[in-house]
BATOR-133302 format. One record per residue: x, y, z of N, C-alpha, C, O, CB in turn; residue number from 1. Coordinates in nm, 2 decimals, always signed. Glycine has a CB too. Layout:
! BATOR-133302
<pt <X, Y, Z>, <X, Y, Z>, <X, Y, Z>, <X, Y, Z>, <X, Y, Z>, NUM>
...
//
This chain:
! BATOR-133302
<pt <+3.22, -4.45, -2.03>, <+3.08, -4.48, -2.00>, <+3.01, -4.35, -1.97>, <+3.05, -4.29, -1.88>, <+3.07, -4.58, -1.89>, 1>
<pt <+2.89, -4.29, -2.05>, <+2.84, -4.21, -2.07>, <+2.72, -4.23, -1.94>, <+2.66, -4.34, -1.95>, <+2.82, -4.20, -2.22>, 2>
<pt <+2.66, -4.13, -1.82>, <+2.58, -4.15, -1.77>, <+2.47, -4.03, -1.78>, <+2.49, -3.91, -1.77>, <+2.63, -4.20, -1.66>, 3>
<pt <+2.36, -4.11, -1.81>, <+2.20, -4.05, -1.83>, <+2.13, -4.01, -1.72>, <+2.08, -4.09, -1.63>, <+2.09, -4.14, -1.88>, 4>
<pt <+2.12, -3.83, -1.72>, <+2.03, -3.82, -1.62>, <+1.88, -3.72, -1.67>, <+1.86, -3.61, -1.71>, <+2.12, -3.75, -1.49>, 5>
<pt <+1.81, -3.83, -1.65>, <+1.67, -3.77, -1.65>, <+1.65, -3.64, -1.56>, <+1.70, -3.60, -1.45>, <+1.58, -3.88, -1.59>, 6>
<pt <+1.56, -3.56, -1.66>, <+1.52, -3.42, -1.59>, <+1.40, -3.47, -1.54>, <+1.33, -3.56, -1.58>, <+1.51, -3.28, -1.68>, 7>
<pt <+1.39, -3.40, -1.46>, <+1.23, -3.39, -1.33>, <+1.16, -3.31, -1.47>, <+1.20, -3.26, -1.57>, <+1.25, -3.24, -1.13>, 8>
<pt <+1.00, -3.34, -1.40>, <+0.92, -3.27, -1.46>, <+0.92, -3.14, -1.35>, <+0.89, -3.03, -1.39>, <+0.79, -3.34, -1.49>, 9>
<pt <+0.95, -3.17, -1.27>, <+0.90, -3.04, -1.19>, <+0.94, -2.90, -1.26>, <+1.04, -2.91, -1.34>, <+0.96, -3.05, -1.02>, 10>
<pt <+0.90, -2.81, -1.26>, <+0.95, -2.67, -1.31>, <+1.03, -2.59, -1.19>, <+1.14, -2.55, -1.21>, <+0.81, -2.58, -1.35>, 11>
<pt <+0.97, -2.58, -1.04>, <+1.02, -2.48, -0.93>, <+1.06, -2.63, -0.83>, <+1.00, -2.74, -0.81>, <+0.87, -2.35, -0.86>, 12>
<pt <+1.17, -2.57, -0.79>, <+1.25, -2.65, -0.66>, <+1.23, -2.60, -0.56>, <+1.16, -2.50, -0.59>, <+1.39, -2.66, -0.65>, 13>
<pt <+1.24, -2.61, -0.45>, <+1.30, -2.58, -0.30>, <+1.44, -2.60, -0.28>, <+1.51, -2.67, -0.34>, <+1.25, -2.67, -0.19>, 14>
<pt <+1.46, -2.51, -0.17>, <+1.62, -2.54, -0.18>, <+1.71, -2.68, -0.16>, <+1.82, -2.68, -0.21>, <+1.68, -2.46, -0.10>, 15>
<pt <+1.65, -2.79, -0.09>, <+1.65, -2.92, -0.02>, <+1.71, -3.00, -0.18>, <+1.81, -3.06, -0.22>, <+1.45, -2.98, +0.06>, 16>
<pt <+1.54, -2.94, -0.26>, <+1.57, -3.00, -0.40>, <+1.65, -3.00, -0.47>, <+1.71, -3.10, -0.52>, <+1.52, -2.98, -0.48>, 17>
<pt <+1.68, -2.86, -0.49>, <+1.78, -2.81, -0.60>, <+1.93, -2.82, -0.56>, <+2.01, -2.78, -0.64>, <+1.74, -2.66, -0.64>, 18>
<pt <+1.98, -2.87, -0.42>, <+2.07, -2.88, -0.40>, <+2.09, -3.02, -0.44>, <+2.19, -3.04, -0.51>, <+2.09, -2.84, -0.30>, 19>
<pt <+1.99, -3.14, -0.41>, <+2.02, -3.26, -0.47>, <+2.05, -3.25, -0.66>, <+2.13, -3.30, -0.74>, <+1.89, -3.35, -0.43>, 20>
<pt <+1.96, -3.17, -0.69>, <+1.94, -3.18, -0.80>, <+2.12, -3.12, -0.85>, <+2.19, -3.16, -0.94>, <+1.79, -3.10, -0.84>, 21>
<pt <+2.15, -3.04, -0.76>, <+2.30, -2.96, -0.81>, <+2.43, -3.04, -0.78>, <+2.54, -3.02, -0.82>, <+2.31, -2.80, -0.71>, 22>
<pt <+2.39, -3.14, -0.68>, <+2.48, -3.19, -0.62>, <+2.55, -3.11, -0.53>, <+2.67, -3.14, -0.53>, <+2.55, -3.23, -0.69>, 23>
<pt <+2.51, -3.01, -0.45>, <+2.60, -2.92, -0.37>, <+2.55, -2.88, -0.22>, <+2.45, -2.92, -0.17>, <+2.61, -2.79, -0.47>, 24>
<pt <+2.63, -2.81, -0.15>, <+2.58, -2.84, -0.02>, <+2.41, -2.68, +0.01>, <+2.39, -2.61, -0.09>, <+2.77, -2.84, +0.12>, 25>
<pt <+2.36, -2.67, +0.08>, <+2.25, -2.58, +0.08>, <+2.33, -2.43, +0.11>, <+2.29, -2.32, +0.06>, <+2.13, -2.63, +0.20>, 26>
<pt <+2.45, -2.44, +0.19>, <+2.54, -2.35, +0.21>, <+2.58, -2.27, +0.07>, <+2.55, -2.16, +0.04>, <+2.65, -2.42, +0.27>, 27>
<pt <+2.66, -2.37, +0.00>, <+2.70, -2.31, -0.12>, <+2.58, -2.28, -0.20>, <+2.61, -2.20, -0.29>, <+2.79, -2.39, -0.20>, 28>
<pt <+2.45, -2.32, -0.20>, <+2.37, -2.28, -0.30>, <+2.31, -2.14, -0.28>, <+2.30, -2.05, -0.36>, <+2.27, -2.37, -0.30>, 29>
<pt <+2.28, -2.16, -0.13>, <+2.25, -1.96, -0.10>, <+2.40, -1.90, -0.11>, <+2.39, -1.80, -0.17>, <+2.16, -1.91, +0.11>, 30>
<pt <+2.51, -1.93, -0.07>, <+2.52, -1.86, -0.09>, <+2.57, -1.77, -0.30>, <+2.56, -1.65, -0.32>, <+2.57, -1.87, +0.01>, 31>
<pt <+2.59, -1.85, -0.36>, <+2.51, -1.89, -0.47>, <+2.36, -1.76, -0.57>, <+2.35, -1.70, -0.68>, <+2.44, -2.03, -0.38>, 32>
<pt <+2.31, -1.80, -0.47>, <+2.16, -1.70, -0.52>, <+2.21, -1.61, -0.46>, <+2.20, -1.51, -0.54>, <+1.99, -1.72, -0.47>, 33>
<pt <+2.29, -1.57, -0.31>, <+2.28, -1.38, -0.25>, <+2.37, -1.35, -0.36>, <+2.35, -1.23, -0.37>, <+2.36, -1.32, -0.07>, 34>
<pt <+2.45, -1.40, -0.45>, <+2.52, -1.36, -0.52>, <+2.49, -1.34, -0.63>, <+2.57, -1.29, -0.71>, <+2.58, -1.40, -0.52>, 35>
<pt <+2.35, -1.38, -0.67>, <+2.33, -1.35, -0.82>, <+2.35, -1.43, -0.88>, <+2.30, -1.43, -1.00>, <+2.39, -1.26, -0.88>, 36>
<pt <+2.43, -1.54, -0.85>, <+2.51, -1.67, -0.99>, <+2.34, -1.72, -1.05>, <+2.29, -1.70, -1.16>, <+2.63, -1.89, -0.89>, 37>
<pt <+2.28, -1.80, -0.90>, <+2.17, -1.86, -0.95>, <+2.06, -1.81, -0.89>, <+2.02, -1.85, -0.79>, <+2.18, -1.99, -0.94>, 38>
<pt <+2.00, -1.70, -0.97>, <+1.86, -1.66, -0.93>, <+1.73, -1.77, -0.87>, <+1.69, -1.89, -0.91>, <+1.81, -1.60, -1.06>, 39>
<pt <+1.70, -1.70, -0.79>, <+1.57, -1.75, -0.67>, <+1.46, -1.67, -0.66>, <+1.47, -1.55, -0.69>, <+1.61, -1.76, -0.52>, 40>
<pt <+1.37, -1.71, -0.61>, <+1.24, -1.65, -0.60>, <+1.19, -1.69, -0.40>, <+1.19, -1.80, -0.36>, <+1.13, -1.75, -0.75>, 41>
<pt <+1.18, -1.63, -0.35>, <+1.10, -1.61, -0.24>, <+0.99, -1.62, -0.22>, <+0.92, -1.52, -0.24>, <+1.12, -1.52, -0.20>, 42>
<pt <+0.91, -1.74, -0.16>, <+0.77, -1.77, -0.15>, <+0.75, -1.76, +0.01>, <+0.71, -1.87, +0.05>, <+0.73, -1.91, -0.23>, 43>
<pt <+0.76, -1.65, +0.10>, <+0.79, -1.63, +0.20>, <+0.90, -1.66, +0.29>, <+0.98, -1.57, +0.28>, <+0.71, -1.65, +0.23>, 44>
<pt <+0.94, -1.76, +0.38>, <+1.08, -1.73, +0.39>, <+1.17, -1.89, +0.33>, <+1.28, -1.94, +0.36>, <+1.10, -1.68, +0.58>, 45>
<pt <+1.04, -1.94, +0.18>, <+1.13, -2.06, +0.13>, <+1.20, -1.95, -0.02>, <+1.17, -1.85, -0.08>, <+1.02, -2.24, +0.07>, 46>
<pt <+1.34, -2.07, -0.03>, <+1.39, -1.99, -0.16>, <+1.30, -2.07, -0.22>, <+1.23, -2.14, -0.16>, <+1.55, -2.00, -0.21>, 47>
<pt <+1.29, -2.06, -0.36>, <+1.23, -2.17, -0.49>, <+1.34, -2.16, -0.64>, <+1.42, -2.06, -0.65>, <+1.05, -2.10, -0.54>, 48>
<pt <+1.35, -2.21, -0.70>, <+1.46, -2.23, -0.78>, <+1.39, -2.30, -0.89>, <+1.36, -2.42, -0.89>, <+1.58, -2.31, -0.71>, 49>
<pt <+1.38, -2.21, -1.00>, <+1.38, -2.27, -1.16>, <+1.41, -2.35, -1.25>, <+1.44, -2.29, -1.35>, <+1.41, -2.22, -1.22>, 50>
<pt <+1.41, -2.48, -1.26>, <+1.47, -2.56, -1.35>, <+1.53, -2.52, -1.43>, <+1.63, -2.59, -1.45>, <+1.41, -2.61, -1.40>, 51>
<pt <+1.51, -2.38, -1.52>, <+1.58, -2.34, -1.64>, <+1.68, -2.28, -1.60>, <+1.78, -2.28, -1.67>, <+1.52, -2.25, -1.71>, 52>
<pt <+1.66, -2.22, -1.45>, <+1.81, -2.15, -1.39>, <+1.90, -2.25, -1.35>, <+2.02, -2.24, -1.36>, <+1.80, -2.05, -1.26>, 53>
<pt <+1.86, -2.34, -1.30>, <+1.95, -2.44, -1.26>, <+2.03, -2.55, -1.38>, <+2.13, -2.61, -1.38>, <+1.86, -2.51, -1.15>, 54>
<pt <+1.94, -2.55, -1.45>, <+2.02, -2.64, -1.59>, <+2.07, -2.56, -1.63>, <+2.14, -2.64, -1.69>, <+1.95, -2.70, -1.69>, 55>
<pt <+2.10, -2.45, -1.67>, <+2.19, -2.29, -1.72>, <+2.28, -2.28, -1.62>, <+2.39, -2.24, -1.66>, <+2.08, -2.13, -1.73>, 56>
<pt <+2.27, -2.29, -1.48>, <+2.43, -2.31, -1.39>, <+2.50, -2.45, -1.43>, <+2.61, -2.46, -1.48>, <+2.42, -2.30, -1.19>, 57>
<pt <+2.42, -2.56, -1.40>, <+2.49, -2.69, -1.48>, <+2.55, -2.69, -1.57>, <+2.63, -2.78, -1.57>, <+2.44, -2.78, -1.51>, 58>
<pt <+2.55, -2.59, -1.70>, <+2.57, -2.62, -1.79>, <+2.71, -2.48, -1.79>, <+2.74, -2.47, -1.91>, <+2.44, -2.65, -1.89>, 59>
<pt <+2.76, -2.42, -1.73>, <+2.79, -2.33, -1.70>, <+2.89, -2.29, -1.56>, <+2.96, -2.19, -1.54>, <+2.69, -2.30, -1.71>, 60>
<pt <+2.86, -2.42, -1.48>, <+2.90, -2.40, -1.38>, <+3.09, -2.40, -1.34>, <+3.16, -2.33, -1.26>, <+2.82, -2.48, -1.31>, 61>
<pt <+3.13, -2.53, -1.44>, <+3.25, -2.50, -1.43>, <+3.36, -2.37, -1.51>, <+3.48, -2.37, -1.50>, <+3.26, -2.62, -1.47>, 62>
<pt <+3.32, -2.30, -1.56>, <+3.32, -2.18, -1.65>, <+3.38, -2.08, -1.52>, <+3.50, -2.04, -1.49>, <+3.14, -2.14, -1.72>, 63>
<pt <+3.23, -2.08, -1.45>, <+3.22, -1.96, -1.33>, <+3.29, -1.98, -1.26>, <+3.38, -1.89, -1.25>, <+3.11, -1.94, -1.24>, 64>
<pt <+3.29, -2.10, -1.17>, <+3.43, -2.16, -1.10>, <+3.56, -2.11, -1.16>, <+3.65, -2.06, -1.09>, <+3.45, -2.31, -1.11>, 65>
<pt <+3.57, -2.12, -1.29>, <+3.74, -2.15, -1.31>, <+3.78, -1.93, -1.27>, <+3.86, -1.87, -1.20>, <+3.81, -2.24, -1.57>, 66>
<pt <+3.66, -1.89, -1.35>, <+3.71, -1.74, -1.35>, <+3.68, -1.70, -1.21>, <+3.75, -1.61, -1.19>, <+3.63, -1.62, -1.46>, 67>
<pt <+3.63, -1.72, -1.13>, <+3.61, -1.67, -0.95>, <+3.74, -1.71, -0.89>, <+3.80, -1.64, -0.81>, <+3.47, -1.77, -0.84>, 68>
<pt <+3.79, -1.87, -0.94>, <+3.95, -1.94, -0.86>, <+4.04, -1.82, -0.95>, <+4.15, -1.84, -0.91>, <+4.01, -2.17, -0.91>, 69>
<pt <+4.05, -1.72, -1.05>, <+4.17, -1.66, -1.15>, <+4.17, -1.51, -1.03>, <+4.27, -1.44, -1.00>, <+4.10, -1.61, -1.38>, 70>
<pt <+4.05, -1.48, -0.97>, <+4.02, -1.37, -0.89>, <+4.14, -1.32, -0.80>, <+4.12, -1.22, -0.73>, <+3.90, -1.40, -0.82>, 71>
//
C-alpha cells in the first residue's frame, strides 16, 4: 500500500514546521543545519527552512545516513 503525501504550499518553514514536515526531532534538525546537511536561513533568532531544501534531504536522506553510520 502506497501512501500519498501532499506538499504544503508554503515555500519557508520554521523549525516547529519543518520538523513535522521531516518527521524528526528539532534537536536533530539543528543540529542538521550547523552542519550544513540542511541549509537555513536566519530571520533573527528563528531558523526558516526551504521547501526545496527539505524535499532534497527527503529524497536523500537515507543516502547521508548510511555514509555518516560507514564513518
Amino acid at each position: 500500500m502506497e501512501v500519498m503525501v501532499t506538499r504544503p504550499t508554503k515555500a519557508v518553514f520554521r523549525m516547529r514546521e519543518a520538523c513535522e514536515y521531516l518527521s524528526m526531532s528539532a534537536h536533530t534538525l539543528r543540529k542538521y543545519s550547523d552542519l550544513g546537511v540542511i541549509p537555513c536561513r536566519k530571520r533573527g533568532n528563528v531558523r526558516v527552512f526551504n521547501i526545496e531544501d527539505l524535499d532534497k534531504f527527503r529524497q536523500t536522506d537515507s543516502q547521508y545516513l548510511r555514509e555518516r553510520s560507514a564513518v
